[in-house]
C-alpha positions as CSV (number, residue, x, y, z in Angstrom):
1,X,26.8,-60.1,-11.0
2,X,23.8,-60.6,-8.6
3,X,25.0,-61.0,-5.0
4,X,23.8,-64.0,-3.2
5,X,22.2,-64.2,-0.2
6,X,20.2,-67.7,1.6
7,X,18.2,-67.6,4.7
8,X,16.1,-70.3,6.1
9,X,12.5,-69.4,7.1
10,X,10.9,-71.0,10.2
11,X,6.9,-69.7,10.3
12,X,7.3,-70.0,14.1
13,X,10.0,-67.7,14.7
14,X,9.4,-64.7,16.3
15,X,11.3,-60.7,15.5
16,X,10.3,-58.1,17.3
17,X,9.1,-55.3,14.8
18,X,7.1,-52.4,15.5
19,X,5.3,-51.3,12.4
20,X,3.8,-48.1,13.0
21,X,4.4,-47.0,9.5
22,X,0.8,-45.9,9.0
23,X,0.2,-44.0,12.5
24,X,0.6,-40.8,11.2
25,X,1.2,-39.2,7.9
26,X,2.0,-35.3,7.3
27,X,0.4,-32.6,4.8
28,X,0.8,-28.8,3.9
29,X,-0.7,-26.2,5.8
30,X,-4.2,-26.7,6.9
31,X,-5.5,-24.1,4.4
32,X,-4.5,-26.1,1.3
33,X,-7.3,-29.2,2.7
34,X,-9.8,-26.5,1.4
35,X,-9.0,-27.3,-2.3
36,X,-10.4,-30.4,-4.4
37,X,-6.9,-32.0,-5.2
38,X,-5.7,-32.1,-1.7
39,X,-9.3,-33.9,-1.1
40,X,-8.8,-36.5,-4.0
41,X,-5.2,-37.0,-3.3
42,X,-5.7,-37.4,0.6
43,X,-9.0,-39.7,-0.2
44,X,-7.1,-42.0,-2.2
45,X,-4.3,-42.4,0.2
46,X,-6.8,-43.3,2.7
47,X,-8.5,-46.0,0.3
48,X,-5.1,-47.6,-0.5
49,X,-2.8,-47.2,2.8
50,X,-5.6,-46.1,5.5
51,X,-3.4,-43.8,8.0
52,X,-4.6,-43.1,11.5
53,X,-3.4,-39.4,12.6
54,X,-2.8,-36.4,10.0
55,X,-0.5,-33.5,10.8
56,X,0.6,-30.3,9.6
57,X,1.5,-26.5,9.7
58,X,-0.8,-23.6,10.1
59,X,-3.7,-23.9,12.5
60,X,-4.0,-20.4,13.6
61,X,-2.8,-18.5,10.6
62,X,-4.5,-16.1,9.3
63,X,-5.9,-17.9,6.2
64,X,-7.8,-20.2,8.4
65,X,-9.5,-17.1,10.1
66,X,-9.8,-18.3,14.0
67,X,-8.4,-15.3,15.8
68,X,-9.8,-11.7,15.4
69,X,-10.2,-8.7,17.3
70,X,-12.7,-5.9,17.7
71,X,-13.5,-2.7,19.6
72,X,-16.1,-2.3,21.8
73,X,-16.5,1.4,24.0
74,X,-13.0,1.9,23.6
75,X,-11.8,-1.9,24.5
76,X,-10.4,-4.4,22.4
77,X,-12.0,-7.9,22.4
78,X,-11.2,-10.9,21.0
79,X,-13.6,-13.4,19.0
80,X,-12.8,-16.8,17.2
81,X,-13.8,-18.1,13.9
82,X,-14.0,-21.6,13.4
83,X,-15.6,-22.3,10.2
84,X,-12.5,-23.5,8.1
85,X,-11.1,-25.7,10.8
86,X,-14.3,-27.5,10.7
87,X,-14.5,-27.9,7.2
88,X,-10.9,-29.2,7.4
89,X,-11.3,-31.2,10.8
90,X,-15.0,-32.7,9.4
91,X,-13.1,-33.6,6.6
92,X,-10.5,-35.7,8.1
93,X,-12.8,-37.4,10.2
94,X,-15.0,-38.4,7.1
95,X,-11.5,-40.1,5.8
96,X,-11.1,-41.8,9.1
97,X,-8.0,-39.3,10.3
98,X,-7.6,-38.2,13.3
99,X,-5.3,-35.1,13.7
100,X,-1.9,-35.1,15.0
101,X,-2.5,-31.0,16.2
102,X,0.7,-28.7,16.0
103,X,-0.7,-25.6,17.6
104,X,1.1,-22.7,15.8
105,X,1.7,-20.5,13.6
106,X,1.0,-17.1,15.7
107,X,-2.3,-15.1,14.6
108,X,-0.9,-11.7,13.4
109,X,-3.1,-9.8,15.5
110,X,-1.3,-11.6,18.1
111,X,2.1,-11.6,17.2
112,X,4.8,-9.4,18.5
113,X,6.9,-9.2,15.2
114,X,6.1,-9.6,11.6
115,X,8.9,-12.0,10.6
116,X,7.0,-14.9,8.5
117,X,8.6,-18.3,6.8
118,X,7.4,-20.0,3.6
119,X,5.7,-18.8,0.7
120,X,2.7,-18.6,2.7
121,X,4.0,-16.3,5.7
122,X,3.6,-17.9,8.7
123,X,3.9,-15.7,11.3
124,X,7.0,-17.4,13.7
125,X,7.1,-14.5,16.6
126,X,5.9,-15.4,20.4
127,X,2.5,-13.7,21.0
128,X,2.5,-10.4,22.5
129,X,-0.1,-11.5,24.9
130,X,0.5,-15.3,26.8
131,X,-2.7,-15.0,28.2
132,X,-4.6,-14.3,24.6
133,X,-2.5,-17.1,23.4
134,X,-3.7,-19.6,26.0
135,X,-6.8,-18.3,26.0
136,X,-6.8,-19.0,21.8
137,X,-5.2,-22.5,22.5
138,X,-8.1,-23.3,25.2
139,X,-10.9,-22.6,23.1
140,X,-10.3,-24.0,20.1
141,X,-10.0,-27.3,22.0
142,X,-13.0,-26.6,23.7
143,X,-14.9,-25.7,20.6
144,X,-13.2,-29.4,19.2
145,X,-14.6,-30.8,22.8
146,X,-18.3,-29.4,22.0
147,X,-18.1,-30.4,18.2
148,X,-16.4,-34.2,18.0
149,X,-17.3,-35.2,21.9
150,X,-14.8,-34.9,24.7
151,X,-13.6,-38.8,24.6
152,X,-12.6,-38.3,20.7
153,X,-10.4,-35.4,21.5
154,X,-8.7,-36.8,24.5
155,X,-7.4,-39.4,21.9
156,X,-5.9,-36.4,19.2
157,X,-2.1,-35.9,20.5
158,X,-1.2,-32.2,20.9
159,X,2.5,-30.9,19.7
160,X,3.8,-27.2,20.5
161,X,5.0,-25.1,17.5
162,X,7.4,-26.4,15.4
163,X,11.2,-26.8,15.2
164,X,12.0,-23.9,17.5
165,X,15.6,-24.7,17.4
166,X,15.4,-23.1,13.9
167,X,15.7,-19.2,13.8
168,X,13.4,-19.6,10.9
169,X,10.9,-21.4,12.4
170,X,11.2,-19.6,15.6
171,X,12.4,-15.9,16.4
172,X,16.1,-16.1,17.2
173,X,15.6,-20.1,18.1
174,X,15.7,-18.5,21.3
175,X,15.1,-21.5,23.8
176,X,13.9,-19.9,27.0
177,X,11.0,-18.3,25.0
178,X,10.0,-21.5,23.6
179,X,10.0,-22.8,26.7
180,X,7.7,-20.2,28.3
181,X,5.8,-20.9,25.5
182,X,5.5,-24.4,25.6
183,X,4.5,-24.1,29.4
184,X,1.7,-21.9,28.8
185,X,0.5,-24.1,26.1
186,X,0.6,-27.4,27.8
187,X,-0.9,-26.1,30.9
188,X,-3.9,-24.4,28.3
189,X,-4.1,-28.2,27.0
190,X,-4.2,-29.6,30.2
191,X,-6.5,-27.4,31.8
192,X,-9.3,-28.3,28.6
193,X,-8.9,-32.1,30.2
194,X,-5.9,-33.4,32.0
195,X,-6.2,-36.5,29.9
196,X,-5.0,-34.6,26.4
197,X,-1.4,-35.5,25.3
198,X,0.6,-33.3,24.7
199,X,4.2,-32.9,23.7
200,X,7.2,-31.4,22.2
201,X,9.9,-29.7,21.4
202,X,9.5,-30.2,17.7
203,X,12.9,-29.9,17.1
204,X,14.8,-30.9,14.0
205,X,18.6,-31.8,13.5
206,X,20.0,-28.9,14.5
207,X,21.8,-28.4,17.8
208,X,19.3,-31.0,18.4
209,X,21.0,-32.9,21.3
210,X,21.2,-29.7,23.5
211,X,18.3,-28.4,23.1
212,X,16.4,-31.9,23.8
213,X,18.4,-32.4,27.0
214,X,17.8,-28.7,28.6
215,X,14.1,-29.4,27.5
216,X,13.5,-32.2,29.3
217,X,15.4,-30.2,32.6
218,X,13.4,-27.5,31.8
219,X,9.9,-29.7,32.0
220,X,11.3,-31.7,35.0
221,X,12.7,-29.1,37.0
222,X,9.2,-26.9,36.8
223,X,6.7,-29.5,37.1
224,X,5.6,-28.9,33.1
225,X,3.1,-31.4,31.9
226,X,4.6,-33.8,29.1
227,X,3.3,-36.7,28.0
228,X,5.7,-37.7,24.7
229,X,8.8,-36.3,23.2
230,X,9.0,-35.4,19.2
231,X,11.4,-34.4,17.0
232,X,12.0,-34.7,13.1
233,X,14.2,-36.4,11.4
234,X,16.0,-36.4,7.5
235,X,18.5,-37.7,5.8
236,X,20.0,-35.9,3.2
237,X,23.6,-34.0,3.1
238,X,23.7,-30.2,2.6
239,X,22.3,-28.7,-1.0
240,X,23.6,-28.0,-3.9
241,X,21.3,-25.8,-5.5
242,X,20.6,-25.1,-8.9
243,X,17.3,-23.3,-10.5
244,X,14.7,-24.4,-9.1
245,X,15.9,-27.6,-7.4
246,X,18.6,-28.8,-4.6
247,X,20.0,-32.0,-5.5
248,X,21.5,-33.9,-2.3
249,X,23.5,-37.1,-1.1
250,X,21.7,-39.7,1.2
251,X,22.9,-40.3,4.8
252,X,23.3,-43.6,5.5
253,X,20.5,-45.8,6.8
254,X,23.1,-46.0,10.1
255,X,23.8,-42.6,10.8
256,X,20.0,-41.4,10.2
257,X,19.1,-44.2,12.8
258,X,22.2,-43.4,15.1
259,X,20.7,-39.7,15.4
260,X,17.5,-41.3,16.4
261,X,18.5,-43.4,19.2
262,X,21.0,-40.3,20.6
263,X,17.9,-38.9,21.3
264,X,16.4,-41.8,23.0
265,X,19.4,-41.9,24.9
266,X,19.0,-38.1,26.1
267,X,14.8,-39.0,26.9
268,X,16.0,-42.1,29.1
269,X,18.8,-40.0,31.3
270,X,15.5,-38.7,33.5
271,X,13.9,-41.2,35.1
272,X,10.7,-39.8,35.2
273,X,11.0,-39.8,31.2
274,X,12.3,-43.7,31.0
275,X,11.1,-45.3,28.3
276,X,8.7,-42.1,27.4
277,X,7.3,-42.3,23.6
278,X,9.2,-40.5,20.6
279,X,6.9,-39.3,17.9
280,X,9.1,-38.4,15.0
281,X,6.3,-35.9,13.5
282,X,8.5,-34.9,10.3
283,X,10.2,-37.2,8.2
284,X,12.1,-38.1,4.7
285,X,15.2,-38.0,2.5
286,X,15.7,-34.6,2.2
287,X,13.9,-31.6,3.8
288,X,13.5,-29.5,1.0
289,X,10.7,-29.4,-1.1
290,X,12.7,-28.7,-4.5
291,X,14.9,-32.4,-4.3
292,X,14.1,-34.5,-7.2
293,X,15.3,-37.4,-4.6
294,X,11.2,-37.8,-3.6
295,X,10.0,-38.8,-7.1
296,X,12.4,-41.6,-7.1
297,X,12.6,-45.5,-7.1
298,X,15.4,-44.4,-4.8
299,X,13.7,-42.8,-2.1
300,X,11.2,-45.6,-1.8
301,X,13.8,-48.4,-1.5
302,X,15.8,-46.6,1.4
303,X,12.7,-45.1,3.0
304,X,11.4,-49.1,2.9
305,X,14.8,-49.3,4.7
306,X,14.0,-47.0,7.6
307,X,10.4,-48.0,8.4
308,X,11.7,-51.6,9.0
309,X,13.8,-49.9,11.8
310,X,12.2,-47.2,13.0
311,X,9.7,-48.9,15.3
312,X,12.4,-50.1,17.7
313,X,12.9,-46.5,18.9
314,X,10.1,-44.5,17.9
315,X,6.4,-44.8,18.9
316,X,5.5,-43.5,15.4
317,X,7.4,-41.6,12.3
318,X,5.2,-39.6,9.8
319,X,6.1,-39.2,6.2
320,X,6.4,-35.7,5.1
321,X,4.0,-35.6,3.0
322,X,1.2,-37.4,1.8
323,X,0.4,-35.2,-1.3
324,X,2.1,-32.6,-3.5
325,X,-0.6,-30.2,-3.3
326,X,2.1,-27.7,-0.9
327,X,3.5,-24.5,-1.0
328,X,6.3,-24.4,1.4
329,X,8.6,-22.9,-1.2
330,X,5.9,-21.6,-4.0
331,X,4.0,-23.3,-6.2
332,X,5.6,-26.1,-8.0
333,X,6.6,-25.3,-11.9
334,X,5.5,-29.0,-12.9
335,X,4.1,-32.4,-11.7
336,X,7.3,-34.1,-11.3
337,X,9.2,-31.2,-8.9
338,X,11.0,-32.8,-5.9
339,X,7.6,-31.8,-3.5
340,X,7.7,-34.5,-0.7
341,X,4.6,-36.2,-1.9
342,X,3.7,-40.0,-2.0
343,X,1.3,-38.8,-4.7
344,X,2.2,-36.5,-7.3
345,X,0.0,-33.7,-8.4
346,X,-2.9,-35.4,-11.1
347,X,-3.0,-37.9,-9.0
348,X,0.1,-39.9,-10.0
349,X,1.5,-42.5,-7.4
350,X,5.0,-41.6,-6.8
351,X,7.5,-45.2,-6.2
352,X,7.4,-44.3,-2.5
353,X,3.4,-44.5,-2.3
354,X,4.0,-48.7,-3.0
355,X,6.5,-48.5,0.0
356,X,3.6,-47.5,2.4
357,X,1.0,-49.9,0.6
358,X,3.5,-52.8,1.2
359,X,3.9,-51.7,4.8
360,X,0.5,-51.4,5.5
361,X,-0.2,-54.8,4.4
362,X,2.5,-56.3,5.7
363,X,1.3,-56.4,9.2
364,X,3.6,-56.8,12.7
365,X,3.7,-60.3,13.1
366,X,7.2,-60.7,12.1
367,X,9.2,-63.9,11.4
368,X,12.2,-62.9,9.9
369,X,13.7,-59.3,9.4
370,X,17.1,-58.4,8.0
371,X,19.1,-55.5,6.5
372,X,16.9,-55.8,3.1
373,X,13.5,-57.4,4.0
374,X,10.8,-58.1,6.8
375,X,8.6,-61.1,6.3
376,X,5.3,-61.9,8.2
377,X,3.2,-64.5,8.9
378,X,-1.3,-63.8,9.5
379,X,-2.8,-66.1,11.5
380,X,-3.9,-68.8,8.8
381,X,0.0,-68.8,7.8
382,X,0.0,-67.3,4.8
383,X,3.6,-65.1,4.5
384,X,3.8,-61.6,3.5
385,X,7.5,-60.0,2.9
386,X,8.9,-56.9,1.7
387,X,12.4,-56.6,0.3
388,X,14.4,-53.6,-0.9
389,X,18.0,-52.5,-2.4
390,X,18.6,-48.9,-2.4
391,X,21.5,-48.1,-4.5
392,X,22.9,-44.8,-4.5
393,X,24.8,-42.7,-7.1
394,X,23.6,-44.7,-9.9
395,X,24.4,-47.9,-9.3
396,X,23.8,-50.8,-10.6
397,X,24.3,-53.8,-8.4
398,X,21.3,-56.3,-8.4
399,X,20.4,-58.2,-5.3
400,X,19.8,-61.8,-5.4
401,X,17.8,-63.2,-2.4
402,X,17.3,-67.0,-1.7
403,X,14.9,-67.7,0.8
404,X,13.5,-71.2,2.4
405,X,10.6,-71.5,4.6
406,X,8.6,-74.4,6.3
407,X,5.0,-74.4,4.8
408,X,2.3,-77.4,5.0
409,X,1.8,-79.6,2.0
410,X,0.0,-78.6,-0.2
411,X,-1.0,-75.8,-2.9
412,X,0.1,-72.0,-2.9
413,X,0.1,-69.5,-5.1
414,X,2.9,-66.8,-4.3
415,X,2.3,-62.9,-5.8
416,X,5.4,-61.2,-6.4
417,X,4.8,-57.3,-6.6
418,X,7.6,-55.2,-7.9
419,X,8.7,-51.9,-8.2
420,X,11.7,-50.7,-9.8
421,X,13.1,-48.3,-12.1
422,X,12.1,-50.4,-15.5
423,X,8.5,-51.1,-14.0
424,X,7.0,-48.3,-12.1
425,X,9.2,-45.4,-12.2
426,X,6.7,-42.3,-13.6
427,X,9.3,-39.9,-13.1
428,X,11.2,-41.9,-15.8
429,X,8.2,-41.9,-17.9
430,X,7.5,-38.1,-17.8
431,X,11.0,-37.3,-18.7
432,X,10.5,-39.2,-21.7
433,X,7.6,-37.6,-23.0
434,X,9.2,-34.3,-23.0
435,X,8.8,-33.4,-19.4
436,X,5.8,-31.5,-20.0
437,X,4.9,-28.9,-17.3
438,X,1.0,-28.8,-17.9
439,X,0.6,-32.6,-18.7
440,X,-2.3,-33.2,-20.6
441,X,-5.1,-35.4,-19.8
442,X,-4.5,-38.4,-21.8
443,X,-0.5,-37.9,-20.6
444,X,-2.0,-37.8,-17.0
445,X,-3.6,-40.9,-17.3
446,X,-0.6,-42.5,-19.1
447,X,1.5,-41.5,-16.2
448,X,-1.2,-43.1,-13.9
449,X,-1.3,-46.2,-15.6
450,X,2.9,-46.2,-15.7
451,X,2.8,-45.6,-11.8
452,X,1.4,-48.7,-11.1
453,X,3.9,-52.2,-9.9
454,X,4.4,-54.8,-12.3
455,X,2.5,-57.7,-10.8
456,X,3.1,-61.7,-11.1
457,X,2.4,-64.6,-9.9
458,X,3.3,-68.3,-9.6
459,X,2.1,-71.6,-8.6
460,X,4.0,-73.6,-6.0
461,X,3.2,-77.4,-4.5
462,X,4.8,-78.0,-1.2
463,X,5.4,-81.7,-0.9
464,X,8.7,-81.8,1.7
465,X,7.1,-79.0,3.9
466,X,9.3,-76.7,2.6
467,X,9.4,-74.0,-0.5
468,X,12.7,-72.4,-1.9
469,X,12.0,-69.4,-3.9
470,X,14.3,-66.7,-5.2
471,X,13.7,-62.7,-5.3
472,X,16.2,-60.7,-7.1
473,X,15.7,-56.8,-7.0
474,X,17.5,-54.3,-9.2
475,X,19.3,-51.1,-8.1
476,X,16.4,-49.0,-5.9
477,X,13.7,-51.8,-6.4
478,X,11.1,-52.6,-4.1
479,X,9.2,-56.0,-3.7
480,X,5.8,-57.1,-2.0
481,X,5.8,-61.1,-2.0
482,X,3.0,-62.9,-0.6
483,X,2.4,-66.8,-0.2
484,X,-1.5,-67.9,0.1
485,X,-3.0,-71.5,0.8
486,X,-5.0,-72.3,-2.2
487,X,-6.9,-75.5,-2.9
488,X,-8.1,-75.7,-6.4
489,X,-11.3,-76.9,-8.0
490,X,-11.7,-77.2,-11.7
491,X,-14.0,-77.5,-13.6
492,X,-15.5,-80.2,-15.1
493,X,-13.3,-80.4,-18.3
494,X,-11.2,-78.1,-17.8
495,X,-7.3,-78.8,-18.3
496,X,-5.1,-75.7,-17.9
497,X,-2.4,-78.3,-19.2
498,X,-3.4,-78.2,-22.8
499,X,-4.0,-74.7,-22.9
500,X,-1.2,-72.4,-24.2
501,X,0.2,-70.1,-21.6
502,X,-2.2,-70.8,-18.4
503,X,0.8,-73.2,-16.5
């Protein structure tokens, strides 16, 4: 049985919500924005959801050629290379992206170990030389200065490596070391233009509260520049693996938050850091790759969830990632492979991509926001809302709500979009056609075609100044409603009445 649930709409209410959904959205390693899919699936994110910063992994590896060395009369020198990073960095600015840099990984001929991570090696070792490395740091931003104009890069924020409290991502997670080497870098950034953000420590969840706090002593006790605080952030339980995949159970939307505002708690104990921004530059359900959990109607309900929340604490949180063109853990054995995509590969919106087009379209102007929607008002009073039910473990439970809100007299038409697990649910849809590994092209374009919401509308005349209307999801649905001011004309003639199916 549906639960119930009535709430009266006033169009003149105010809710504070912060939607920054779109600020920033995250992708594989810079190499992979070389290759034609990653193009087309990043080009088509832009058309539909339009995000402002891009970030990701892999700046100064070795596949993007920047750092090398030669020998000259017996010395070593040290030239740069930028002609990938500007086919990359051209790129994003031709899709109207501007990059969230994370310098890292470390250039091997600069690297004082050879321990890599991912399928890709990334070199995670502290450079042998600081020097080299802020001298590497300085001049690709100078390069940047030269090629997109000093007043566009001053508005690119700047993060420092990436979650050093992981031994994997850092050798030994050894703090002080990532501290020197956040110093050097910062001060490198700085000294390109003081007015360059930048920021860290990049950490993830682990021994995450510790290591934020002795950060912040370590940057206020020594004068370090800082200018924002980031961190990542997911959701998921530990794995259990099988094959290929890791299968995981959710946190709950309370205790993902909770973890958030600890660390807004830690930021504000310094008051030189009160009330300092919080980029969460990584985040999802589940922080592996190789979870089905990201092709679900699942993940985009309770993600839908979180980016009606996140805004009171964080200055932005960027989805991880936009496309499934990655390689974090190998190549992916099919379309439909647990990558942390909005878009599968072949181009097939996954149920979270509708999460982010609702989002974006759903502006800040809130009027009402609860456990299981948001609705907004524009400025001609038209309402957009976005509801959600996130069911885990199979569930069932439909959710039933009633809403009433205040509207002029007159005509409107209201255009309910939905997405759920009968009407948009590709994953679904591939399983049923055999799960296919190489899809072909006709089942590519099926898939496409199944990947898109159901869409309906209705007409509705206000003569009380008031409408009731009714949205009921299903387990791990998600719903786009708007309500437009129409005022129809017809033709001369012309009587939808005696038509057969146009009232």
């Amino acid at each position: 049985m549906a639960e119930k649930n009535r709430y009266k709409i006033n169009r003149n209410d105010s809710e504070v919500f912060n939607n920054n959904a779109t600020f920033c959205i995250g992708t594989g390693r810079m190499n992979l924005a070389l290759r034609q899919e990653y193009h087309n699936q990043l080009k088509k994110v832009q058309e539909d959801i339009n995000f402002s910063h891009i970030r990701g992994h892999g700046l100064f590896c070795d596949d993007m050629a920047i750092y090398h060395t030669y020998e000259e009369n017996g010395v070593e020198k040290v030239e740069y290379n930028f002609t990938y990073v500007d086919m990359v960095f051209d790129d994003y600015q031709s899709m109207g992206l501007k990059p969230f840099v994370e310098l890292g990984f470390m250039p091997e001929k600069l690297a004082s170990g050879r321990q890599t991570v991912f399928y890709w090696k990334g070199n995670v070792t502290p450079p042998t030389d600081y020097d080299k490395w802020a001298d590497l740091v300085s001049a690709t931003i100078q390069h940047w200065i030269s090629r997109y104009g000093r007043e566009e890069v001053i508005t690119w924020p700047f993060e420092v490596w990436n979650e050093p409290n992981l031994p994997g991502f850092w050798k030994g997670a050894d703090m002080e070391e990532y501290f020197k080497l956040y110093e050097v870098t910062s001060k490198a950034v700085k000294n390109c233009d003081p007015r360059i953000r930048v920021g860290g420590p990049a950490i993830c969840g682990v021994d995450d509260e510790r290591w934020l706090r002795c950060f912040l002593e370590f940057c206020s006790k020594n004068k370090t520049p800082l200018d924002f605080v980031t961190r990542h952030a997911y959701a998921t339980e530990a794995p259990d693996n099988m094959g290929h995949y890791a299968y995981q159970k959710l946190r709950t939307p309370e205790a993902f938050m909770e973890e958030l505002r600890v660390s807004r708690r830690i930021i504000d104990r310094f008051p030189e850091y009160v009330g300092m921004e919080m980029h969460i530059t990584e985040f999802n359900t589940s922080y592996t790759p190789l979870n089905p959990i990201h092709d679900t109607n699942l993940n985009a309900a309770y993600v839908a969830r979180l980016l009606s929340e996140m805004g009171d604490i964080c200055a932005s949180y960027s989805y991880w990632t936009f496309g499934d063109v990655f390689e974090e853990a190998g190549v992916a054995f099919t379309p439909f492979s647990g990558c942390f995509g909005l878009l599968a590969n072949g181009m097939i919106p996954k149920p979270t991509y509708w999460t982010y087009s609702f989002f974006k379209n759903l502006g800040s102007n809130a009027i009402a926001r609860e456990e299981h929607f948001v609705i907004t008002k524009e400025d001609d009073n038209n309402i957009h809302g976005v509801a959600w039910n996130p069911v885990e473990e199979g569930g069932s439970a439909n959710l039933t709500l009633n809403f009433a809100i205040d509207l002029d007299n007159g005509e409107y038409v209201m255009i309910i979009r939905n997405v759920d697990e009968e009407t948009c649910n590709p994953l679904k849809n591939w399983i049923d056609m055999g799960s296919p590994s190489s899809p072909s092209k006709e089942q590519v374009i099926l898939l496409q075609e199944c990947a898109q919401p159901q869409i309906r509308t209705k007409r509705i005349e206000v003569t009380n100044n008031t409408t009731d209307f009714e949205i009921t999801l299903s387990a791990n649905a998600i719903c786009n409603f708007e309500i437009k001011r129409i005022y129809p004309i017809l033709d001369r003639g012309y009587q939808p009445e005696r038509i057969q199916g146009a009232r």
